[in-house]
C-alpha positions as CSV (number, residue, x, y, z in Angstrom):
1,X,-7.8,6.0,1.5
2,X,-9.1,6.0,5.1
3,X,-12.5,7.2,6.0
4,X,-15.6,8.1,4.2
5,X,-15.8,9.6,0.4
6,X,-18.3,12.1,-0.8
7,X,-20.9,10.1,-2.7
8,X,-20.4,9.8,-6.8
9,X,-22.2,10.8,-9.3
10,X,-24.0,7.4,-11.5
11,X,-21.7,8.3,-14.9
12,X,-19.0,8.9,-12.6
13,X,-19.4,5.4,-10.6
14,X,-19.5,3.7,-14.2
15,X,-16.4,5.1,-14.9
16,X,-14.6,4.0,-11.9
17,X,-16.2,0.5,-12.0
18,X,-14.7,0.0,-15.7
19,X,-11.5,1.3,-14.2
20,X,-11.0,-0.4,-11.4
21,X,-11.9,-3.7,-13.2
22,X,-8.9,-3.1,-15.6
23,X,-6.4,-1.9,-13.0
24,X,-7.6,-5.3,-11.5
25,X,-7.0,-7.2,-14.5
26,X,-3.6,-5.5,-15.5
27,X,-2.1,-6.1,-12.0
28,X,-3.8,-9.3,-11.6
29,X,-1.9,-10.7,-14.5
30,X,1.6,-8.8,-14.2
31,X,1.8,-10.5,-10.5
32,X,0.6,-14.2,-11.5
33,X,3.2,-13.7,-14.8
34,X,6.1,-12.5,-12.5
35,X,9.7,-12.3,-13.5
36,X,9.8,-9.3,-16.7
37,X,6.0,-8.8,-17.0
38,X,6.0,-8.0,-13.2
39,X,9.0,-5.8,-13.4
40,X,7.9,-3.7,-16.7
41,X,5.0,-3.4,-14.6
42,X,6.5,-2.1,-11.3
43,X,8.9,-0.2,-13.5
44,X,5.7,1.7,-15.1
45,X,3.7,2.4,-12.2
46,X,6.4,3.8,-10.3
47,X,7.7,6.0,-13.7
48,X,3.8,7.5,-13.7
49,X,3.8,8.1,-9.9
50,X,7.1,10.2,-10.0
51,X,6.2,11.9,-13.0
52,X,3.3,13.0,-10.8
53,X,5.1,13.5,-8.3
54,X,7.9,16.2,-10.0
55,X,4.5,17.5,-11.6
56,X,3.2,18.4,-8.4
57,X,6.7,19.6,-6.9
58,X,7.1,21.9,-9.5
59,X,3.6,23.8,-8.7
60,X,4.0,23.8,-5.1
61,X,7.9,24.5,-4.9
62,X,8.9,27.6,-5.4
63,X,13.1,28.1,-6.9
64,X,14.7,25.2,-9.0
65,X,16.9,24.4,-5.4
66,X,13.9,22.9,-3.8
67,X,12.3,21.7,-6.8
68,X,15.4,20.0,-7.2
69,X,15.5,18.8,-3.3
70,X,12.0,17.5,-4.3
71,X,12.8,15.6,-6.8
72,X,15.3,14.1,-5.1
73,X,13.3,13.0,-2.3
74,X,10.5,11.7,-4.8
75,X,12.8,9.2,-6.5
76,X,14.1,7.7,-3.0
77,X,10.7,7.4,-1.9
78,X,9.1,6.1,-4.9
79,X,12.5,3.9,-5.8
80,X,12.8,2.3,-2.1
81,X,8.8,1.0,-2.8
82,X,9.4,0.2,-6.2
83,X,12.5,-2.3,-4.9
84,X,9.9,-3.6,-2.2
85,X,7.8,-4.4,-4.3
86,X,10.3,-6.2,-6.8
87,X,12.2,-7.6,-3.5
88,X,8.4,-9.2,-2.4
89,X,8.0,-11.0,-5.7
90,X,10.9,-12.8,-7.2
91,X,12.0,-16.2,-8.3
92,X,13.3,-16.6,-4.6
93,X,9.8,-16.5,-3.0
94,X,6.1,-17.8,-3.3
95,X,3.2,-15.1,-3.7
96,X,2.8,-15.1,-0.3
97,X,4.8,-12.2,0.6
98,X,3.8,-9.7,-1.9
99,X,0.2,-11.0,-1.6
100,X,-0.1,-10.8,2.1
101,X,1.3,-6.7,2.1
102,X,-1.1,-6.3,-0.8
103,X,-4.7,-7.7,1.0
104,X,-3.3,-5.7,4.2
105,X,-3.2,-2.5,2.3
106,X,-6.3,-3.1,0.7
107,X,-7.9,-4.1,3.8
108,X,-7.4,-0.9,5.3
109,X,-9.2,1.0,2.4
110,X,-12.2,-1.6,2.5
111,X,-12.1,-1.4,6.8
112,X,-11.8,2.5,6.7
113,X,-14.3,3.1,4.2
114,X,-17.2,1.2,5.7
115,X,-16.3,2.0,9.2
116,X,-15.8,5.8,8.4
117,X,-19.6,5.4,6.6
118,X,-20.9,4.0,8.9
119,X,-19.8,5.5,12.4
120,X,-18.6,8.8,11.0
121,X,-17.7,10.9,14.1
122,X,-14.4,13.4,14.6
123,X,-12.0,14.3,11.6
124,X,-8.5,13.8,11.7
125,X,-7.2,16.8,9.4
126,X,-10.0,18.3,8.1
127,X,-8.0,21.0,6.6
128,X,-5.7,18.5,4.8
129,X,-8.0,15.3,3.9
130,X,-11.9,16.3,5.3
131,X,-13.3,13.2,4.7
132,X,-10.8,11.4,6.8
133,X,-12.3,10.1,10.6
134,X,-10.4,8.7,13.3
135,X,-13.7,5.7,13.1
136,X,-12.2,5.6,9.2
137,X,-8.6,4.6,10.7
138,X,-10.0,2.3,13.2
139,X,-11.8,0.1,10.6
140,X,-8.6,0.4,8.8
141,X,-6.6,-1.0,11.8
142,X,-9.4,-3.9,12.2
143,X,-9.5,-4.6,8.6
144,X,-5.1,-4.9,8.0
145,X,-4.5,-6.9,11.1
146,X,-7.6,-9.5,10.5
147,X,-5.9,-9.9,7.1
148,X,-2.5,-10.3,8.3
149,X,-3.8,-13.1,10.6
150,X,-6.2,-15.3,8.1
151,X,-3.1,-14.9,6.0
152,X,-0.8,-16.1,9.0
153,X,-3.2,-19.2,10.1
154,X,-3.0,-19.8,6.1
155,X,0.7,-20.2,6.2
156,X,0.7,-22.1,9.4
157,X,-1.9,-24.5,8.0
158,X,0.1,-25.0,4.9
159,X,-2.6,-23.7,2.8
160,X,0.3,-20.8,1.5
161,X,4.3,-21.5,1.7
162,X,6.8,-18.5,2.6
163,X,9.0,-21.0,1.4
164,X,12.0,-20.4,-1.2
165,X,10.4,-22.7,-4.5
166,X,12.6,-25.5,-4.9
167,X,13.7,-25.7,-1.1
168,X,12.8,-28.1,1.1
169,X,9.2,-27.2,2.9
170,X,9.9,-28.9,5.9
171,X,9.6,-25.5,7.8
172,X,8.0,-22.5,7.3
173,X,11.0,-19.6,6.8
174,X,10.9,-16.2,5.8
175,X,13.2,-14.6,3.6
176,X,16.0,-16.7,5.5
177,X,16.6,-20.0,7.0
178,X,15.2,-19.5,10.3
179,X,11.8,-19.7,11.8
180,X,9.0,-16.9,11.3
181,X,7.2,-15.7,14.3
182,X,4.4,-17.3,13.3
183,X,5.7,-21.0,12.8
184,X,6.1,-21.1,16.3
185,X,3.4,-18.7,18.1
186,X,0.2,-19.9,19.6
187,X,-3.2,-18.3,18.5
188,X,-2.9,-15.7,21.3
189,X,0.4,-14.1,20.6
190,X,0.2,-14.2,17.1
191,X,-3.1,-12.3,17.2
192,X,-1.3,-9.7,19.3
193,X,1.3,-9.6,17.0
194,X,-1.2,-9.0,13.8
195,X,-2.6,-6.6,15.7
196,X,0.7,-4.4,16.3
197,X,1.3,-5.2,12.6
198,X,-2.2,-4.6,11.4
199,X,-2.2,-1.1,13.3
200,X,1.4,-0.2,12.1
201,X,0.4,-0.5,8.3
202,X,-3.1,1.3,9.0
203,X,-1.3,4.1,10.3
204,X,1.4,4.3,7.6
205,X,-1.4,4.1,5.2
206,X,-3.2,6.9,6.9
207,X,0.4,8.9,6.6
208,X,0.8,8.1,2.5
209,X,-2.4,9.2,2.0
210,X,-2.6,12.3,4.1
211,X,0.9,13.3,2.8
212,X,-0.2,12.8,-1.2
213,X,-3.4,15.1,-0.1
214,X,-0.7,17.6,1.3
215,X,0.8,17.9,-1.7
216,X,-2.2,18.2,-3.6
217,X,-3.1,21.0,-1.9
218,X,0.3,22.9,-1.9
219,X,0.0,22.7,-5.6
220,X,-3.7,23.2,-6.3
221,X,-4.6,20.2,-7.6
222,X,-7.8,17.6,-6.8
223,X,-5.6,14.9,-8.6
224,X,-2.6,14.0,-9.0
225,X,-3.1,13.2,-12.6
226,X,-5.6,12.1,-15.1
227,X,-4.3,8.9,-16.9
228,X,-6.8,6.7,-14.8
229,X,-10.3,7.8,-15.6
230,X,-12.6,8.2,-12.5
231,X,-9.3,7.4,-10.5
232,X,-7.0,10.6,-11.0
233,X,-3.8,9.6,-11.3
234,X,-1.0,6.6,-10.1
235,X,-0.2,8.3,-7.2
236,X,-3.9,9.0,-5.9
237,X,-4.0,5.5,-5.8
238,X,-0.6,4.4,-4.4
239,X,-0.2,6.6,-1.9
240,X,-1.1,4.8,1.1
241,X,1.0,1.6,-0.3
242,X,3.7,3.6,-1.5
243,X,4.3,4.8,2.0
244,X,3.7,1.1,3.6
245,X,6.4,0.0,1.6
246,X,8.8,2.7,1.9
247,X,8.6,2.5,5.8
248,X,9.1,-1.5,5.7
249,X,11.9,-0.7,3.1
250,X,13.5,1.8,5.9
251,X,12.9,-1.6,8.7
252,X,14.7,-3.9,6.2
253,X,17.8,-1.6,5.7
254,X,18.4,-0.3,9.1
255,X,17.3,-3.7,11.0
256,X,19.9,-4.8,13.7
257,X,22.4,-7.2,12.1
C-alpha cells in the first residue's frame, strides 16, 4: 500500500491491531516451520486470494468468455507468485531469500506510508487509488532499497548465508554455484545496485496495488473480501507482493540462458 490512508476509527484500529498480530504470528511460524507447514500455508493464501480474485471477475466481467479469460489470467498470476514464494523457501536455501523479498515489500508500505503522511503533495491516480502520492512511492523506493542493502552488507558480513544448507560456505552463492553481485561489489556499486532494485520493487508494488484497487472498482467493491477483520480480504493485502513476485517470476523464466 503506497501513500497515505484515511485515518481509522479507535474500534476499527483495535480490530486491525488484533489482526495484524495474528497474520503476524501465523506467517511468522509457517516460514520458521518450512517444508509442509510453509506449503499448506502458501497453498491457503493463494486459494483465498483467487477465490477473491474470480469473485471480483465475475462482478466486473460481463459474458462467461471473459469471465473465463479472467480466470485464466488469475490463476497464472496468483500460481507464478505462489511458486515464488515456495521456490524462495525450500530445503535448498537459507531464509535469506524469502526474508530479504519479504522486509523489501514491507519496507515499501512502512516508507510510503510515513512519507506519503508526512509530505503529502500530488496524487498519482486519484480516480483509481486517491490516497496514493508520488511522496508515498518515493518513501517506498527509499524504504525497499535501504532494506535490500542492510540485508546485502548482512550477507556479506556473514551475519545471513545465501548458501545451499549443507554445502560448503566458503562463498557466498545464490541459487547456483557462482558469485552474487554482492560478494564481490564495493559499497558504492552495491548501493547503486539496491537502489535500481529497491526502486524496481517499489514500483511493482505500486502496480499490484493500483491494479487490485482497479478491480475493486470495476466490480464495486471497497474490499476484496471479508475473512480478515479490519483487513478486508487476502488479496487487499497481497497485492503489492503478489505482483513483486510475479514480475521476478517472469525475470527467472525468460532470463538469458
Amino acid at each position: 500500500m503506497v501513500g497515505a490512508e484515511p485515518p481509522k476509527s479507535r474500534s476499527d484500529l483495535g480490530v486491525r491491531t488484533v489482526s495484524g498480530i495474528v497474520m503476524v504470528a501465523v506467517a511468522g511460524t509457517a516460514l520458521l516451520l518450512g517444508g509442509a507447514v510453509w506449503i499448506a500455508f502458501v497453498c491457503a493464501i493463494s486459494v483465498g486470494v483467487l477465490y477473491e480474485w474470480i469473485r471480483m471477475a465475475r462482478r466486473a466481467v460481463p459474458g462467461p468468455g471473459g469471465r473465463a479469460a479472467w480466470n485464466f489470467a488469475g490463476m497464472l498470476y496468483v500460481g507464478i507468485g505462489a511458486a515464488m514464494l515456495l521456490f524462495l523457501h525450500n530445503d535448498a536455501f537459507t531464509l535469506a531469500p524469502v526474508m530479504t523479498l519479504l522486509s523489501a515489500v514491507i519496507a515499501v508500505d512502512v516508507g510510503a506510508y510515513f512519507t506519503g503522511r508526512t509530505l503529502r503533495g500530488p496524487k498519482i491516480a486519484p480516480s483509481i487509488s486517491p490516497s496514493k502520492t508520488w511522496s508515498g512511492l518515493l518513501g517506498g523506493a527509499i524504504g525497499a532499497t535501504l532494506a535490500l542493502f542492510t540485508a546485502a552488507r548482512l550477507w556479506q558480513e556473514g551475519a545471513i548465508w545465501l548458501t545451499p544448507r549443507g554445502a560448503a560456505a566458503d562463498a557466498v552463492s545464490c541459487f547456483g554455484t557462482e558469485p552474487c553481485w554482492y560478494a564481490t561489489a564495493g559499497a558504492v556499486p552495491l548501493f547503486a545496485t539496491c537502489l535500481m532494485t529497491g526502486i524496481l520493487v517499489a514500483v511493482c508494488a505500486q502496480a499490484g496495488d493500483f491494479f487490485e484497487s482497479w478491480m475493486k472498482r470495476r466490480a464495486g467493491l471497497k474490499d476484496s473480501g471479508n475473512l480478515i477483520p479490519g483487513h478486508g480480504g487476502f488479496f487487499d493485502r497481497a497485492d503489492g507482493l503478489l505482483a513483486v513476485l510475479f514480475v521476478l517470476g517472469l525475470m527467472i523464466l525468460f532470463q538469458p540462458r
